[in-house]
N, C-alpha and C positions, 0 to 999 in steps of 0.2 A: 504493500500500500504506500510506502513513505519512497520507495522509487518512480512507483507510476505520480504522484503528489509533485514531485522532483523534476517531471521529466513533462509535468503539467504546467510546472512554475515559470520552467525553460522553453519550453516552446513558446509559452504565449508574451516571454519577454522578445523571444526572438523576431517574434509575428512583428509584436508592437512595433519593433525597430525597424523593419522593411516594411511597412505598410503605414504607419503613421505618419502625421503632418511631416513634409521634408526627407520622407524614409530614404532609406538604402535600400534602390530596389536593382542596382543590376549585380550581378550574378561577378564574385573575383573582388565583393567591397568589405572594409576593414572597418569591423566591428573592436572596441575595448573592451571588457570587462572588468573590473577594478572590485576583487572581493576583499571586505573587510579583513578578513587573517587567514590565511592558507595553513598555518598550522593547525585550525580545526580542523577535524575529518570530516563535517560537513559541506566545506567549500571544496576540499580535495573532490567530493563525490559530486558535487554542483558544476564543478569545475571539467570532468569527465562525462554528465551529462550534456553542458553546453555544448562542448566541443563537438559532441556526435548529434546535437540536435544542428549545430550550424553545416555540417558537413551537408545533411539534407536540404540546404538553400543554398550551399554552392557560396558561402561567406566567412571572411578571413575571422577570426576573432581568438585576439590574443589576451590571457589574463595576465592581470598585472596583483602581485600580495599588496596589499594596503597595510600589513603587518601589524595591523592593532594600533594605527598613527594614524591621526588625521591630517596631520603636517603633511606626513609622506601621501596620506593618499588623495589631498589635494593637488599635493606636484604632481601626480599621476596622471589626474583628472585634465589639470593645463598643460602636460607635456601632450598627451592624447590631444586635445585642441591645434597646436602646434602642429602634429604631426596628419592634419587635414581628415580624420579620422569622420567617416558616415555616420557612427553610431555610438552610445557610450552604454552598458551595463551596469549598476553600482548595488553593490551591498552597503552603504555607508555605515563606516564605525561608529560616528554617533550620528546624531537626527538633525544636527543644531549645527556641530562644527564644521558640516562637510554643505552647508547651505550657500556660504559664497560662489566654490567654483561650482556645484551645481545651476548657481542663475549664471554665471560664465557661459557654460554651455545652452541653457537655454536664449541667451542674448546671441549666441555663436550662431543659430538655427540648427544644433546638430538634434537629433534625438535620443531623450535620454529614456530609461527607465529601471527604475528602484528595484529591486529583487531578493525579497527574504525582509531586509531591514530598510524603511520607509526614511522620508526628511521631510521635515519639519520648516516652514516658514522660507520659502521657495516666491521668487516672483511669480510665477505660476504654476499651477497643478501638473506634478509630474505620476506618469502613471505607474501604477504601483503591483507589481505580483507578488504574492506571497498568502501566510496560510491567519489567520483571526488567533492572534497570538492571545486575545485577551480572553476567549474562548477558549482557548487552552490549557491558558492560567484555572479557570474554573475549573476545566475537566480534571485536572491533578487534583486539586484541592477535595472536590468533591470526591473524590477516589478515595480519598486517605479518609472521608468523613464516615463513607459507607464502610469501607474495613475498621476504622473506629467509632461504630456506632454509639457508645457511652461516653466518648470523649477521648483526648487527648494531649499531652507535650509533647510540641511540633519544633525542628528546627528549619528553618526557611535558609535554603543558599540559591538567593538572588543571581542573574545575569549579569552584565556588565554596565556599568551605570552609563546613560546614556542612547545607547541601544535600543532601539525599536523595540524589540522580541522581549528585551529584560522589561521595559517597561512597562509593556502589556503581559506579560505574564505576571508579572507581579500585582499589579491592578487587577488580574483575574484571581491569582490566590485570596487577595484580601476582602474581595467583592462578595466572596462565599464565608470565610472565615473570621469576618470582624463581626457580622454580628452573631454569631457565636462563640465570643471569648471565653464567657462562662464555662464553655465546654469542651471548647478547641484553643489552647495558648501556646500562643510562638514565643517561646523560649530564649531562644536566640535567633537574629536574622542577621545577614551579614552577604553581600557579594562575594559570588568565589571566581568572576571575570567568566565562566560559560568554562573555566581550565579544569581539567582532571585532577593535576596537580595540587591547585589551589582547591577543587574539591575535595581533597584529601588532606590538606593542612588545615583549612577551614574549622573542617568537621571536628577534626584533632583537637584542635581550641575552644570550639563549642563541647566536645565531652569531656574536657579537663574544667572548665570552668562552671558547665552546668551541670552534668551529670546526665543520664542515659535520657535522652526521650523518647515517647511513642510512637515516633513516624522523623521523614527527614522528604520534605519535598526540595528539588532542584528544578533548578529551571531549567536545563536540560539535561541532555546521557552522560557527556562527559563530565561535567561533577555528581553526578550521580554514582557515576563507575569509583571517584576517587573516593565519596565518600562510604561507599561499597568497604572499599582497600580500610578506610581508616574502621568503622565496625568491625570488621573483619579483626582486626588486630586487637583491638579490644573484647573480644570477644563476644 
């Protein structure tokens, strides 16, 4: 399901770009894509999706790491302008910081669109694919509410501050679970960046200082997996 989702996200950014106002429609044209961090495993696999959905239109597109910088993956954004480029791709690292060169390229007539993680305060509406992060947030939550049907101590490890996906999911955790404190209490909440790593030192720090809870939502797999590693170790 989360490849065909994937492979749903990507096409229809790709559509957007060749058929949208100013599109890139001949066949041999030089698409960017500029994904937030290439060291998630999500953009590696976004990233081998694109690739095989552009092949099907006969169009160049090269991805460029934004490496978790928005400095860097603004230069990216204007070097790709520069480089006379049809089309641009963005995961933007945050919602807010990557809003200059996005009106760049909107002012440029190139076409842009948003994929996974959206932006925020744009001279105009750019079009957006991706999946209702804020509906997700709920789905988790609620999940944890049906497996703790008498209640619970929850630790929450947030996304990366900033970020689209972190901020609606966590809008969606709290939209189910605030007015349930009485019976559902977040214990500790704390960003672990979307890192395994960090989902795993995190957690470490929440069960040294809190003590065990009844549940542990993340906001997404890779700190879920680290926080995995660190129960695991504690037994």
């Amino acid at each position: 399901m989360f490849k065909k989702f994937k492979q749903q996200v990507l096409t229809a950014a790709v559509t957007a770009i060749l058929v949208g106002p100013g599109a890139a429609n001949a066949a041999g044209e030089k698409i960017i894509a500029s994904f937030h961090n290439m060291a998630e495993p999500f953009f590696v696999v976004m990233t081998r999706e694109l690739k095989d959905e552009a092949k099907k239109h006969n169009v160049d597109v090269t991805v460029v790491d934004g490496q978790a910088n928005s400095a860097k993956q603004t230069a990216d954004v204007e070097n790709a302008l520069v480089q006379g480029v049809k089309g641009i791709i963005i995961a933007p690292t945050d919602v807010k910081a990557l809003t200059p060169a996005v009106n760049e390229v909107i002012k440029a007539g190139v076409p842009i669109v948003t994929v996974d993680r959206y932006i925020e305060g744009a001279s105009k509406a750019v079009p957006h694919v991706g999946a209702d992060n804020v509906k997700g947030g709920e789905a988790e939550a609620q999940a944890m509410v049906d497996a703790f049907p008498n209640g619970a101590k929850i630790f929450h490890l947030q996304g990366q501050p900033g970020a689209g996906p972190a901020i609606d999911r966590n809008k969606g955790v709290h939209n189910v679970l605030d007015g349930m404190k009485d019976k559902y209490q977040i214990i500790f909440e704390q960003t672990a960046n979307f890192a395994r790593d960090q989902g795993l030192s995190v957690t470490e720090a929440g069960l040294s200082a809190n003590g065990k809870p009844d549940a542990i939502i993340c906001a997404n797999d890779d700190m879920a997996l680290g926080a995995v590693e660190a129960c695991a170790a504690r037994g």
